[in-house]
VMD Tcl script that builds the backbone (N, CA, C; Angstrom):
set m [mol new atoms 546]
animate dup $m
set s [atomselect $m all]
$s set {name element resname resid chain x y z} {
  {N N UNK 1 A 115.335 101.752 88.346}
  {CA C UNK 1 A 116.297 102.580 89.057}
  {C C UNK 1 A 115.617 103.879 89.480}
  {N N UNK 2 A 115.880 104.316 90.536}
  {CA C UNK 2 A 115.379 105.528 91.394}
  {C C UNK 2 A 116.614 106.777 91.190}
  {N N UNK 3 A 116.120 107.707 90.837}
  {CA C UNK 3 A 117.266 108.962 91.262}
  {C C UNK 3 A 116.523 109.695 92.667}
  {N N UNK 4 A 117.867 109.186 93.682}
  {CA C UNK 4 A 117.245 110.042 95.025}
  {C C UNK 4 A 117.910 111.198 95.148}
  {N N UNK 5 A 117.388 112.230 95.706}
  {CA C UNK 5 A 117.822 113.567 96.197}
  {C C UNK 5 A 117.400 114.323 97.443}
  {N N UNK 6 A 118.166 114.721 98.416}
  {CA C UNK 6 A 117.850 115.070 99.970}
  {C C UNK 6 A 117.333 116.331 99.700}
  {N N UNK 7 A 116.778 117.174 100.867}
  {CA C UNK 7 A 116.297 118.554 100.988}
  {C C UNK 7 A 115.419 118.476 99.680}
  {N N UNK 8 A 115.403 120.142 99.398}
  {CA C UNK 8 A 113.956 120.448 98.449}
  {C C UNK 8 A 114.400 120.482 96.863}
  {N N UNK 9 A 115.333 119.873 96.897}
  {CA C UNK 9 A 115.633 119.416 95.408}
  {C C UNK 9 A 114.382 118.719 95.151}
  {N N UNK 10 A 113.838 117.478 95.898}
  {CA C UNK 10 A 112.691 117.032 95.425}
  {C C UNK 10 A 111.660 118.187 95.284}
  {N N UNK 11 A 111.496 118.561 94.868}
  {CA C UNK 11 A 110.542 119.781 94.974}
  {C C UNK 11 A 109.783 120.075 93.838}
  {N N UNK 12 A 110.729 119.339 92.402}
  {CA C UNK 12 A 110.813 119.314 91.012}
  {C C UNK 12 A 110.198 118.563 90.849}
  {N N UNK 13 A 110.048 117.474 91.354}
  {CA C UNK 13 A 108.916 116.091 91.122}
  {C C UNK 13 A 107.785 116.412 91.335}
  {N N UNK 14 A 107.125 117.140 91.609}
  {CA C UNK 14 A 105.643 117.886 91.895}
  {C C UNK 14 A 105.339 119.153 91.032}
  {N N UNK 15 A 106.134 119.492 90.101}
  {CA C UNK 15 A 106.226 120.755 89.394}
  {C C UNK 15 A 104.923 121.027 88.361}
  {N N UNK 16 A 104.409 119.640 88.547}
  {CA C UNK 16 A 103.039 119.707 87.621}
  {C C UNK 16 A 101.669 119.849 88.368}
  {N N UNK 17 A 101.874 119.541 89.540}
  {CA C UNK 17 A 100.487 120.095 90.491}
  {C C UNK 17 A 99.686 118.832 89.904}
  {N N UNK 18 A 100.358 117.195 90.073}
  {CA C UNK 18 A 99.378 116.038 89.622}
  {C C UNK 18 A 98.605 115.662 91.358}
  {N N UNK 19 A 97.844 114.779 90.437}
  {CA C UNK 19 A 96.989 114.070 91.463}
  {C C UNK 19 A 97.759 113.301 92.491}
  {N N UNK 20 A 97.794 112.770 93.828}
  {CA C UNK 20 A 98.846 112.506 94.973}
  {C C UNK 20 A 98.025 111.165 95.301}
  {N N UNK 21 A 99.272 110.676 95.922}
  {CA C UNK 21 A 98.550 109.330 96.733}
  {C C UNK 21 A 99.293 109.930 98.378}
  {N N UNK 22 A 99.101 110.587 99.063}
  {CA C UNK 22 A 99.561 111.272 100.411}
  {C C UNK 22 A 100.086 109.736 101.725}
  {N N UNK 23 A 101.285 109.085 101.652}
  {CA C UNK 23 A 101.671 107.903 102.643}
  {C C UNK 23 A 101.844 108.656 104.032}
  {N N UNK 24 A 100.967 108.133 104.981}
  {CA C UNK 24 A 101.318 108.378 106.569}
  {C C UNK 24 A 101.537 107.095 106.902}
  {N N UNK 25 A 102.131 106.470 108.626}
  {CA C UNK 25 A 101.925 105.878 109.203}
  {C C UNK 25 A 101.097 105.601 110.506}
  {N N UNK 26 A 100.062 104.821 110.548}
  {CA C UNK 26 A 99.329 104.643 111.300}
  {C C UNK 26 A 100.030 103.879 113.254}
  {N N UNK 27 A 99.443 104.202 113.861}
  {CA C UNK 27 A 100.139 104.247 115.322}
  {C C UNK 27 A 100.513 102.875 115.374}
  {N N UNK 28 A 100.028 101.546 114.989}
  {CA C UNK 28 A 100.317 100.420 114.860}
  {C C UNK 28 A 101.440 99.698 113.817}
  {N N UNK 29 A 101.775 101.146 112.953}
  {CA C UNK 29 A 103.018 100.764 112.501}
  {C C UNK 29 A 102.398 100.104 110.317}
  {N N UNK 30 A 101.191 100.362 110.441}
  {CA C UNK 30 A 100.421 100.164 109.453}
  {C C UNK 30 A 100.858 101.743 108.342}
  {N N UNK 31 A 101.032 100.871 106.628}
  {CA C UNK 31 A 101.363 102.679 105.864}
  {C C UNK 31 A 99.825 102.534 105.435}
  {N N UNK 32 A 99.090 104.020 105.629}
  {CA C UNK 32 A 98.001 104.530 105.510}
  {C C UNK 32 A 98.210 105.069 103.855}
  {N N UNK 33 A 97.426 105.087 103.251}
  {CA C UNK 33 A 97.202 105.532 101.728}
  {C C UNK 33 A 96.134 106.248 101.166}
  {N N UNK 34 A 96.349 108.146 101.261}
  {CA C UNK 34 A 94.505 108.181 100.422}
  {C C UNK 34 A 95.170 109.020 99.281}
  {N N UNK 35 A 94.086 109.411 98.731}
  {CA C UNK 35 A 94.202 109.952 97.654}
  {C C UNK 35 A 93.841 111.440 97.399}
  {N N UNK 36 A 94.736 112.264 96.741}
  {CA C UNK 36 A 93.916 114.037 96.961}
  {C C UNK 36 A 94.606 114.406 95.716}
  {N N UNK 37 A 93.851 115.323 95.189}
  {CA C UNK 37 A 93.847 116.280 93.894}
  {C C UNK 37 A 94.476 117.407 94.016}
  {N N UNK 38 A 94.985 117.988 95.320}
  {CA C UNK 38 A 95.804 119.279 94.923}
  {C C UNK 38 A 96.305 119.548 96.221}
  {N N UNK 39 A 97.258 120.356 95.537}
  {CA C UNK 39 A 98.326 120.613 96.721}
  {C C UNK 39 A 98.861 121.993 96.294}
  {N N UNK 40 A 99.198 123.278 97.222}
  {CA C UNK 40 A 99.914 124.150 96.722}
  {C C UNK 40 A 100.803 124.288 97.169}
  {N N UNK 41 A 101.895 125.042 96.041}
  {CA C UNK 41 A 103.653 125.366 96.571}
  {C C UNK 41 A 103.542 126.637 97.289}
  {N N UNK 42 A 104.152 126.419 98.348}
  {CA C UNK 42 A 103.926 127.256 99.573}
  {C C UNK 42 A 105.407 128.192 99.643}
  {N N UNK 43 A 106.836 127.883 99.155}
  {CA C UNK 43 A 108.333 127.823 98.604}
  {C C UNK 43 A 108.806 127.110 98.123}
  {N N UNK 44 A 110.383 127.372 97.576}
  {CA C UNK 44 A 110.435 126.216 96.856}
  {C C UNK 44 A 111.067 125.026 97.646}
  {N N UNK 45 A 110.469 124.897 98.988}
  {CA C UNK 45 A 110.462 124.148 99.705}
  {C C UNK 45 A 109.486 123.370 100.532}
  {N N UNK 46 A 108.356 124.367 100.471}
  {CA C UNK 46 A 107.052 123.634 101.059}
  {C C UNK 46 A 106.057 123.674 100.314}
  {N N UNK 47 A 105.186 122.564 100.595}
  {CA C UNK 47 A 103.464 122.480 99.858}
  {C C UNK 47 A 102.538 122.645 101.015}
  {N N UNK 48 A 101.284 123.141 100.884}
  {CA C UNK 48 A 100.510 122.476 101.631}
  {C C UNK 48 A 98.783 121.962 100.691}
  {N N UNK 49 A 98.507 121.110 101.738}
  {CA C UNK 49 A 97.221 120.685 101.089}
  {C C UNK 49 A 96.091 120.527 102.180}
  {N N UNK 50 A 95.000 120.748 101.622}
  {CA C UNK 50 A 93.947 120.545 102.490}
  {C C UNK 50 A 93.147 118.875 103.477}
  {N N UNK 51 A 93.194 118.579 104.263}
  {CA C UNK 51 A 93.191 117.277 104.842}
  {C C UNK 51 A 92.150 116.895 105.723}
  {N N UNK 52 A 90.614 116.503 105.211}
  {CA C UNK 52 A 89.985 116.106 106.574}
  {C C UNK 52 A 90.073 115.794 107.928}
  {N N UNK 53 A 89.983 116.442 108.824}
  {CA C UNK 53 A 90.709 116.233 110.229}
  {C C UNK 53 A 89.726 115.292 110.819}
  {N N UNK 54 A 88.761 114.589 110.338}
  {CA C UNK 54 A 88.188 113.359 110.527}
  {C C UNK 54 A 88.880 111.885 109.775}
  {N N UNK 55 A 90.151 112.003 109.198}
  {CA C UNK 55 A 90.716 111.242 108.540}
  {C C UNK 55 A 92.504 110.695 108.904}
  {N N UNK 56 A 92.455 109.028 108.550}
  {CA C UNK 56 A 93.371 108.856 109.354}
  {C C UNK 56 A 94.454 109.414 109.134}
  {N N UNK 57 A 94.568 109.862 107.908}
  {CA C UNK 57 A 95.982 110.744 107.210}
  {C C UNK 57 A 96.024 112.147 107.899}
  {N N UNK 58 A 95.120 112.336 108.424}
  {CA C UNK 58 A 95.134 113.709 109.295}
  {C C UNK 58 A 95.986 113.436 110.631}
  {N N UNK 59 A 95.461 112.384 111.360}
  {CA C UNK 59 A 95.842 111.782 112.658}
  {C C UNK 59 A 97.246 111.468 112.491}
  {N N UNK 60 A 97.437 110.622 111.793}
  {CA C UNK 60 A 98.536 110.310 111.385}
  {C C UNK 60 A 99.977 111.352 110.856}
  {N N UNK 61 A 99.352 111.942 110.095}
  {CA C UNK 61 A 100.337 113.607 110.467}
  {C C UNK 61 A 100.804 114.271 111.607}
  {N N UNK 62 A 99.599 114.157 112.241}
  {CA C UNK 62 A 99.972 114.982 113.379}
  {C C UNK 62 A 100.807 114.189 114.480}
  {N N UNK 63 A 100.442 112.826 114.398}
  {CA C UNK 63 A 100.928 112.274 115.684}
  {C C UNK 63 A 102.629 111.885 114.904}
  {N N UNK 64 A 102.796 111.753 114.065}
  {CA C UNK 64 A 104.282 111.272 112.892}
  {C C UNK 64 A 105.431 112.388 112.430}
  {N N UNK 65 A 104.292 113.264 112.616}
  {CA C UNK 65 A 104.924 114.695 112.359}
  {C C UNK 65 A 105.229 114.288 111.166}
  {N N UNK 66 A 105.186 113.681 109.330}
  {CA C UNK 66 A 105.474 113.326 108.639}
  {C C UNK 66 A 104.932 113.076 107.819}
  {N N UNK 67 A 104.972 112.606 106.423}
  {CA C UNK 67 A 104.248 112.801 105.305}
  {C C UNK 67 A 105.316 112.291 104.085}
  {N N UNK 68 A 104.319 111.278 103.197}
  {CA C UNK 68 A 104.856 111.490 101.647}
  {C C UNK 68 A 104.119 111.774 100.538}
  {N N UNK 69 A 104.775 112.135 99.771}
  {CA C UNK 69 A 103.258 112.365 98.766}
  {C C UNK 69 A 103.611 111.388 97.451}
  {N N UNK 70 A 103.342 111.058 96.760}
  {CA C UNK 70 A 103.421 109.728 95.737}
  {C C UNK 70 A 102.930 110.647 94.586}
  {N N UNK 71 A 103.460 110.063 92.943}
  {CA C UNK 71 A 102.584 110.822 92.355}
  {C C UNK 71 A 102.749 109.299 91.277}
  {N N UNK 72 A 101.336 108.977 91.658}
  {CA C UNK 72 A 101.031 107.306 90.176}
  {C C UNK 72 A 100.879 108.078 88.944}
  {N N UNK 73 A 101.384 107.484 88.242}
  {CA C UNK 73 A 101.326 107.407 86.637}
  {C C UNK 73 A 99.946 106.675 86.014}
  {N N UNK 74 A 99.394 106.643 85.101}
  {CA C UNK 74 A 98.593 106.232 84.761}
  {C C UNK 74 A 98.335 104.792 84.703}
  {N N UNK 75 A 99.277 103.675 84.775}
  {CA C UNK 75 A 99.404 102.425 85.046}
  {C C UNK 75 A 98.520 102.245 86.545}
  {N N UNK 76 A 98.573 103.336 87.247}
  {CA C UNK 76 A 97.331 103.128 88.847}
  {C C UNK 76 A 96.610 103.956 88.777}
  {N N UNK 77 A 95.926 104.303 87.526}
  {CA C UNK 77 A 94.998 104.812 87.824}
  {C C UNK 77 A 93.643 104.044 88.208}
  {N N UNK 78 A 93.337 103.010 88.048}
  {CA C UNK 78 A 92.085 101.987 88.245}
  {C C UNK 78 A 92.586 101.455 90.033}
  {N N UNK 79 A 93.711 101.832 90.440}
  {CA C UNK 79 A 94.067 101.784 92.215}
  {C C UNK 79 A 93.379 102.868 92.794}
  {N N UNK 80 A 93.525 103.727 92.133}
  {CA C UNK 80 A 93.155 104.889 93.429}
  {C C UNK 80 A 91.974 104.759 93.804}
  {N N UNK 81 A 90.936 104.209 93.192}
  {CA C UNK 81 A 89.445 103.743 94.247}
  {C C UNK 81 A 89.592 103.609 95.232}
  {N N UNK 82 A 90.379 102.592 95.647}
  {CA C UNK 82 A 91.028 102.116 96.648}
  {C C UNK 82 A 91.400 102.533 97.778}
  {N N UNK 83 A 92.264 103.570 97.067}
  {CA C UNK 83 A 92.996 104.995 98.127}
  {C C UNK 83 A 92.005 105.611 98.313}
  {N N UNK 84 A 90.942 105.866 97.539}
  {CA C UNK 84 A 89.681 106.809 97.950}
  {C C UNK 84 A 88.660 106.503 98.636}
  {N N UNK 85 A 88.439 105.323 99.357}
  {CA C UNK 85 A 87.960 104.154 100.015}
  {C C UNK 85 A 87.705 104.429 101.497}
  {N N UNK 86 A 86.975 103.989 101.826}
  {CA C UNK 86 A 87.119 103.657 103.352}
  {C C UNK 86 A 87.715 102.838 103.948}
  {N N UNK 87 A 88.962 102.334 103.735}
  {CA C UNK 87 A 89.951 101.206 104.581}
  {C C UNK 87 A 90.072 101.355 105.704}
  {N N UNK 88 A 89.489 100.371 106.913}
  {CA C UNK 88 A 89.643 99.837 107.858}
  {C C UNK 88 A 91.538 100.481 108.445}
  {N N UNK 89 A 91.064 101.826 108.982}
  {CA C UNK 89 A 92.504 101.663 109.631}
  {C C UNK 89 A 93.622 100.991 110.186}
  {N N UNK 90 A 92.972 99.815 110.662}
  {CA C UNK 90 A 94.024 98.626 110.385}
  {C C UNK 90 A 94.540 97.492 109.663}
  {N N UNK 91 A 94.217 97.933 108.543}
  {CA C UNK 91 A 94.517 97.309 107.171}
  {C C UNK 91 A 95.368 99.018 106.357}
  {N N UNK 92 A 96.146 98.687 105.261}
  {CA C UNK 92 A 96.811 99.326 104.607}
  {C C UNK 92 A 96.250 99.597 103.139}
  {N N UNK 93 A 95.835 100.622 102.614}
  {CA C UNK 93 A 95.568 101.069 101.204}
  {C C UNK 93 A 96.391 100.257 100.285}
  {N N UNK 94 A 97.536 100.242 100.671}
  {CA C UNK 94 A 98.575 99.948 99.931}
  {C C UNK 94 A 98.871 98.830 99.327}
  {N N UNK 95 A 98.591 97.899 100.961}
  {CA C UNK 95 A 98.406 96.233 100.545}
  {C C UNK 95 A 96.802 96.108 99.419}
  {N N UNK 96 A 95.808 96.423 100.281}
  {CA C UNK 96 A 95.038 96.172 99.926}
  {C C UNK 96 A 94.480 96.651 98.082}
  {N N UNK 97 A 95.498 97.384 97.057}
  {CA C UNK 97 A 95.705 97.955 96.527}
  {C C UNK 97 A 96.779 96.814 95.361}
  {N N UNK 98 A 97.865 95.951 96.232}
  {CA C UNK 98 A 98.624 94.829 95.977}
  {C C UNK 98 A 99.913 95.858 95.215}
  {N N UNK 99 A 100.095 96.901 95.695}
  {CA C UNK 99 A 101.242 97.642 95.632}
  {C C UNK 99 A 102.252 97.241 96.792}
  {N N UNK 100 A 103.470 97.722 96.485}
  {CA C UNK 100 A 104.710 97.750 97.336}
  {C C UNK 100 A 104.943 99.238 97.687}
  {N N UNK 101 A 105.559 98.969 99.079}
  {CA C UNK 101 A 106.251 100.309 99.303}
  {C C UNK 101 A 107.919 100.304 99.614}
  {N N UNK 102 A 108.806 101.532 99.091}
  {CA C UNK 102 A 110.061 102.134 99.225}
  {C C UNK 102 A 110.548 102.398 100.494}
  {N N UNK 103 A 111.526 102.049 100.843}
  {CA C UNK 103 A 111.828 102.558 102.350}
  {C C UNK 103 A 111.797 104.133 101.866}
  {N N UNK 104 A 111.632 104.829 103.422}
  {CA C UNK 104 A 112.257 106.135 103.149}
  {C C UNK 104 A 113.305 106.912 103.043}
  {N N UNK 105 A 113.851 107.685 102.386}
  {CA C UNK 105 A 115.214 108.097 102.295}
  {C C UNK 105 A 115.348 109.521 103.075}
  {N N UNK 106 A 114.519 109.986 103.760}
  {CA C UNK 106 A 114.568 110.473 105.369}
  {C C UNK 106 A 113.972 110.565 106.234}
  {N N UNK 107 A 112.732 109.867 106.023}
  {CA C UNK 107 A 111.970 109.546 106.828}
  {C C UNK 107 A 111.440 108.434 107.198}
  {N N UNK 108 A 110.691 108.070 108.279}
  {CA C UNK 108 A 110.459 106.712 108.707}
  {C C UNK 108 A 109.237 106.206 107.591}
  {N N UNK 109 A 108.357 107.122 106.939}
  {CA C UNK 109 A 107.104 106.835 106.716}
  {C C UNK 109 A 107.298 106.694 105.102}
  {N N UNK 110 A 106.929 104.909 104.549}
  {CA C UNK 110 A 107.328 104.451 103.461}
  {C C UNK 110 A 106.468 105.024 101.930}
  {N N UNK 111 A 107.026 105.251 101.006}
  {CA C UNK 111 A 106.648 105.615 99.563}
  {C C UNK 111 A 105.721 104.844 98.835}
  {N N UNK 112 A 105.392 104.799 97.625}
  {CA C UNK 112 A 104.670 103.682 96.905}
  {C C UNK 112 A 105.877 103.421 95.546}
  {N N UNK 113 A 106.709 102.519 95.767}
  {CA C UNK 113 A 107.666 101.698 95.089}
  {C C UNK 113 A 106.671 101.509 93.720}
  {N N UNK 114 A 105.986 101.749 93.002}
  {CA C UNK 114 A 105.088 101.513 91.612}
  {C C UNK 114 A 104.964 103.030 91.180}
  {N N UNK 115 A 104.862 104.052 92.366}
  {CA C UNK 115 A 104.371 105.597 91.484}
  {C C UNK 115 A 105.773 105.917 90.696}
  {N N UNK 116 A 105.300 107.342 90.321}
  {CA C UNK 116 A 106.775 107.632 89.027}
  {C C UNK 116 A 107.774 108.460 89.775}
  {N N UNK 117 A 107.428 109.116 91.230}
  {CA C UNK 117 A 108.249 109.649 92.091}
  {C C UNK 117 A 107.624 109.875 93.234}
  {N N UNK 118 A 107.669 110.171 94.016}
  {CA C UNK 118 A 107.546 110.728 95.670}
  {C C UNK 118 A 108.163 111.951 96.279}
  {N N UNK 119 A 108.087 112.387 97.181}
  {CA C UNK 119 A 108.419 113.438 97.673}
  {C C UNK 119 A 108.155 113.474 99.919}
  {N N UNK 120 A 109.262 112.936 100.328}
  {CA C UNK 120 A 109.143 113.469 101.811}
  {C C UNK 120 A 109.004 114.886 102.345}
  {N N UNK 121 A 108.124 114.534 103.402}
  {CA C UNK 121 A 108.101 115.869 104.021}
  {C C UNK 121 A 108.039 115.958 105.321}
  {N N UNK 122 A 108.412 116.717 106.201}
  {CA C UNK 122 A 108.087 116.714 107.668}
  {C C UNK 122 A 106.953 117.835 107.813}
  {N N UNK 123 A 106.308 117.621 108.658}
  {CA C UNK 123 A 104.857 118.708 109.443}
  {C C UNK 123 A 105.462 119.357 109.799}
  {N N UNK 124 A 105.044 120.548 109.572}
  {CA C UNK 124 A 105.548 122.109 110.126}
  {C C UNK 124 A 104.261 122.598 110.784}
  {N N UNK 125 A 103.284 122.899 110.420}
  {CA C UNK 125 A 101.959 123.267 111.184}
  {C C UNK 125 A 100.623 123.313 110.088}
  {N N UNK 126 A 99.818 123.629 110.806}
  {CA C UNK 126 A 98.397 123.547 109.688}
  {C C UNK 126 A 97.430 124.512 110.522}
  {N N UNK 127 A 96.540 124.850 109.133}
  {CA C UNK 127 A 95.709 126.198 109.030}
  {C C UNK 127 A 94.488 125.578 109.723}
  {N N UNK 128 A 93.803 125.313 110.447}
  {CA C UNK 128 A 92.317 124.814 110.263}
  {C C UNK 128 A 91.459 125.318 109.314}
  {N N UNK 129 A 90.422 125.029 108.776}
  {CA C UNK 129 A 89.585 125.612 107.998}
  {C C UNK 129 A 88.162 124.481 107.852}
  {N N UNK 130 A 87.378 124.585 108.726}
  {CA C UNK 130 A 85.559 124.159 108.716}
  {C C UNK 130 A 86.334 122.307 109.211}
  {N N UNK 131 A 85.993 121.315 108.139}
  {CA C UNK 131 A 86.037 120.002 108.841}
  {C C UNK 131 A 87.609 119.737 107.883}
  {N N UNK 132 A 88.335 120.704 107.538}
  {CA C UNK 132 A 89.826 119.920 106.819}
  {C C UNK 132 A 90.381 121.412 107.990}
  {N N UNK 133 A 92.281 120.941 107.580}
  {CA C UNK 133 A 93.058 121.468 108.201}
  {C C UNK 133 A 94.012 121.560 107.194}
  {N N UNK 134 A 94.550 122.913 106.394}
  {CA C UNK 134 A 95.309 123.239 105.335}
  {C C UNK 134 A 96.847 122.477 105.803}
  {N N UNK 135 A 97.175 121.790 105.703}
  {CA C UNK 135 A 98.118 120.805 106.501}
  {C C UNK 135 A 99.867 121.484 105.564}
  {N N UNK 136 A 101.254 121.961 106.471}
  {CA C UNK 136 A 102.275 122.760 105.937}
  {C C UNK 136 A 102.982 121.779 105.750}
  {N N UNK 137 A 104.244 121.403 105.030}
  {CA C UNK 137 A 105.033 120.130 105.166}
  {C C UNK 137 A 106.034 121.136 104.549}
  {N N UNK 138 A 107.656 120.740 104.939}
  {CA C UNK 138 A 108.600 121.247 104.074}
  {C C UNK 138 A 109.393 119.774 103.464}
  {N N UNK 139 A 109.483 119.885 102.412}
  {CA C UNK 139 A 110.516 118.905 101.411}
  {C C UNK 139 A 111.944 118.407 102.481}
  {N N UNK 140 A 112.004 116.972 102.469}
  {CA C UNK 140 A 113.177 116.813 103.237}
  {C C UNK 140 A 113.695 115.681 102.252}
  {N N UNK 141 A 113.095 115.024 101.510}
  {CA C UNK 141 A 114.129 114.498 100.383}
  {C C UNK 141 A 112.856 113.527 99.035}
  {N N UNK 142 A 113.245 112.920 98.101}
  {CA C UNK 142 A 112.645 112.091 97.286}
  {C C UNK 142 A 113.236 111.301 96.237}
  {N N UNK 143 A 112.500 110.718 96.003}
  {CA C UNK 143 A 113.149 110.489 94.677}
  {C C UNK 143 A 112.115 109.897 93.259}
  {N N UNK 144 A 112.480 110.115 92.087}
  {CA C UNK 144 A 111.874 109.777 90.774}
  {C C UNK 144 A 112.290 108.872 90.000}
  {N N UNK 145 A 111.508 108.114 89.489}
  {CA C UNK 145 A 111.974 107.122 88.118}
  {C C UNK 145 A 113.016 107.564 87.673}
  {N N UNK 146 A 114.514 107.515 87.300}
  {CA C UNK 146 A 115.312 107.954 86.311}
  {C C UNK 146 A 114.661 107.998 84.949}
  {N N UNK 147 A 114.097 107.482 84.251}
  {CA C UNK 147 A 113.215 107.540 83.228}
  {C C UNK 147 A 111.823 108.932 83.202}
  {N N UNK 148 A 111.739 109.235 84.212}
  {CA C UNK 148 A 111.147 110.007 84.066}
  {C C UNK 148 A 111.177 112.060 84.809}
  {N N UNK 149 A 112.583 111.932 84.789}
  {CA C UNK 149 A 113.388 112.648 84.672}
  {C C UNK 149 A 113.716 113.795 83.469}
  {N N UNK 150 A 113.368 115.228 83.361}
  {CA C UNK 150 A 113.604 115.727 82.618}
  {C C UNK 150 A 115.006 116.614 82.720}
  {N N UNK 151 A 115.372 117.209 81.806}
  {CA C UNK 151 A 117.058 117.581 81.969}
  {C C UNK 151 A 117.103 118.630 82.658}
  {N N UNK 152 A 116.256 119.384 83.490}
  {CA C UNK 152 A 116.122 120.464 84.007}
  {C C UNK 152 A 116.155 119.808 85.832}
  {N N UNK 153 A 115.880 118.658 86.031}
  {CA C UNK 153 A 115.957 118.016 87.314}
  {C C UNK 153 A 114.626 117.705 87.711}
  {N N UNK 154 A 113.555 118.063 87.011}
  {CA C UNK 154 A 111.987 117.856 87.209}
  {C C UNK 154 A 111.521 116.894 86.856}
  {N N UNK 155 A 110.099 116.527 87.065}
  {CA C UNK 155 A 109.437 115.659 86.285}
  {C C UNK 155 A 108.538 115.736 84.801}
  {N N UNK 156 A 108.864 114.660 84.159}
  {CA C UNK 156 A 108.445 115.102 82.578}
  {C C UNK 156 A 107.275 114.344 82.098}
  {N N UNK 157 A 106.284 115.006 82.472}
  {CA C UNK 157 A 104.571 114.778 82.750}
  {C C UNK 157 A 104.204 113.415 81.618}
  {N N UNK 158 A 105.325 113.844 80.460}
  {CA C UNK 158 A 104.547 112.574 79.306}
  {C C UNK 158 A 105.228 111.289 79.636}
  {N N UNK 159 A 105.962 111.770 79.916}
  {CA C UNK 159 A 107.195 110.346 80.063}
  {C C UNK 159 A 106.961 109.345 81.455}
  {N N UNK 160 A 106.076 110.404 82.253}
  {CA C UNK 160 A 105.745 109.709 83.640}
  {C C UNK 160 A 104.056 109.354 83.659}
  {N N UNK 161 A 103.361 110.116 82.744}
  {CA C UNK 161 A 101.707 109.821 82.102}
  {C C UNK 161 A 101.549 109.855 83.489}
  {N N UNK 162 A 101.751 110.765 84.493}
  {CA C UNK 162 A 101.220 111.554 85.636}
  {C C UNK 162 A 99.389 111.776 85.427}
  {N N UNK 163 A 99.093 111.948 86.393}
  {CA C UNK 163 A 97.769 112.371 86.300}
  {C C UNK 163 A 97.411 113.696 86.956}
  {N N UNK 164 A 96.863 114.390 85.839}
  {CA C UNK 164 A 96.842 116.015 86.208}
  {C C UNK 164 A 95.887 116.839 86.827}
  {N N UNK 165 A 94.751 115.825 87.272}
  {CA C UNK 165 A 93.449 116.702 87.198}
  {C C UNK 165 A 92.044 115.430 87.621}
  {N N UNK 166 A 91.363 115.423 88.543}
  {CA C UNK 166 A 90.122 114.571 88.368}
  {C C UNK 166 A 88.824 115.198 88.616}
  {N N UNK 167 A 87.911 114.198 88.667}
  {CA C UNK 167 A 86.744 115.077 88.951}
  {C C UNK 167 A 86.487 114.265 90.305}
  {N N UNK 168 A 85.752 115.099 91.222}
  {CA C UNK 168 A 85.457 114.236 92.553}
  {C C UNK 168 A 83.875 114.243 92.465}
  {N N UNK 169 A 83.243 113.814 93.113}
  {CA C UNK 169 A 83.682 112.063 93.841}
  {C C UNK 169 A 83.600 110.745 92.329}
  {N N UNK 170 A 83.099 111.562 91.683}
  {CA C UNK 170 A 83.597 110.578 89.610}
  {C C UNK 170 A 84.534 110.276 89.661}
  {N N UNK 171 A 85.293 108.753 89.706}
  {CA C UNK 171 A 86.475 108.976 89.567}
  {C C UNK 171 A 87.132 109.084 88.378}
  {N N UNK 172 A 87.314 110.368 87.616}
  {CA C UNK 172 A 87.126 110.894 86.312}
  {C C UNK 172 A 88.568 111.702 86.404}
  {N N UNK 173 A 89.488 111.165 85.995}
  {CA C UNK 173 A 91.326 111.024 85.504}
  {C C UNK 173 A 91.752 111.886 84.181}
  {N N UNK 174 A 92.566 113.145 84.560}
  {CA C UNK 174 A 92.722 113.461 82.573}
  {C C UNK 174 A 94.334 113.489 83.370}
  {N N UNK 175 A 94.958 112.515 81.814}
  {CA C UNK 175 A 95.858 112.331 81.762}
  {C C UNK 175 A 96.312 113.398 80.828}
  {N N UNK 176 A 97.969 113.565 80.282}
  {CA C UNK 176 A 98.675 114.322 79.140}
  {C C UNK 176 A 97.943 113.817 77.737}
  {N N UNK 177 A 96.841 113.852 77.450}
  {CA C UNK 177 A 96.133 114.106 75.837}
  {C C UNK 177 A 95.029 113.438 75.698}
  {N N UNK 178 A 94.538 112.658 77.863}
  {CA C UNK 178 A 93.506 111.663 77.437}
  {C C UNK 178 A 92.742 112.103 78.800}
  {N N UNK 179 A 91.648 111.371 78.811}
  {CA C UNK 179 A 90.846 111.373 79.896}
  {C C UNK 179 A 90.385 109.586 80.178}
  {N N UNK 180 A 90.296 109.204 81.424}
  {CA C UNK 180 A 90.543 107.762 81.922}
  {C C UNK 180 A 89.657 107.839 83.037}
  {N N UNK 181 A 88.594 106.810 83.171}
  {CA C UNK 181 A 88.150 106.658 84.236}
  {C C UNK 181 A 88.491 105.668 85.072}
  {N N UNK 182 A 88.691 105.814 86.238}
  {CA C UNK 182 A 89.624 105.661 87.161}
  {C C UNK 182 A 88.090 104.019 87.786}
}
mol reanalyze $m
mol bondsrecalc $m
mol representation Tube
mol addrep $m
């Protein structure tokens, strides 16, 4: 079971600053999947994160105006290679990964139905900076595991075994009391 919530209520599902699986859609109608380590709260309505503008999740932003961000639990952590990959833009991270995706609950551009919550966003604008583009999104809805739900409306890092932190390009994972190589 999913608890969904519109506007920046989702906002709480990211309250731990974990590792992201970032869903765009590709122009052919393909969900694009990579993987990124940080994101900052911009209000308590927007994030932004930094985004190779040589990358299809870049393209794909811009032309979608749209964005989700996923946050896997430690059950995918041995996926995100995957997401960190060079996939053939016309093939899907996602499939290729043997995950499912969530419709969206306001947007066209689909979730990862296996992470412990998600979070929609629409493009508002982006910073350039050298070969990435600080990319703005504001919260337009999400939703979380009911299980991993804390009583405050957030997410509850042990209960969702979120992933908090990696090392790049190692794919080197610290979970809530462990460290996992990915």
């Amino acid at each position: 079971m999913y608890h969904e919530v519109e506007g920046s209520q989702a906002m709480g599902f990211l309250a731990t600053k974990p590792t992201m699986i970032i869903t765009t859609l590709h122009a052919s109608g393909v969900v694009n999947g990579g993987v990124f380590g940080a994101y900052t709260n911009l209000s308590p309505s927007q994030v932004g994160t930094a985004i190779g503008t040589s990358s299809d999740t870049y393209a794909n932003i811009l032309r979608e105006r749209e964005f989700v961000i996923n946050v896997p639990g430690a059950d995918l952590v041995k996926t995100l290679r995957i997401f960190a990959s060079n996939v053939p833009a016309d093939k899907s991270e996602v499939d290729e990964a043997g995950l499912s995706t969530k419709d969206g609950i306001a947007l066209r551009t689909p979730s990862i139905a296996q992470c412990m919550a998600a979070v929609e966003f629409e493009f508002e604008k982006e910073v350039p900076i050298g070969h990435h583009s600080f990319v703005i999104g504001r919260a337009v809805g999400g939703w979380i595991r009911e299980e991993c739900l804390d009583t405050d409306g957030k997410i509850d890092i042990f209960k969702a075994r979120v992933i908090t932190d990696f090392k790049y390009p190692k794919p080197l994972y610290v979970l809530p009391g462990e460290v996992v190589e990915g």
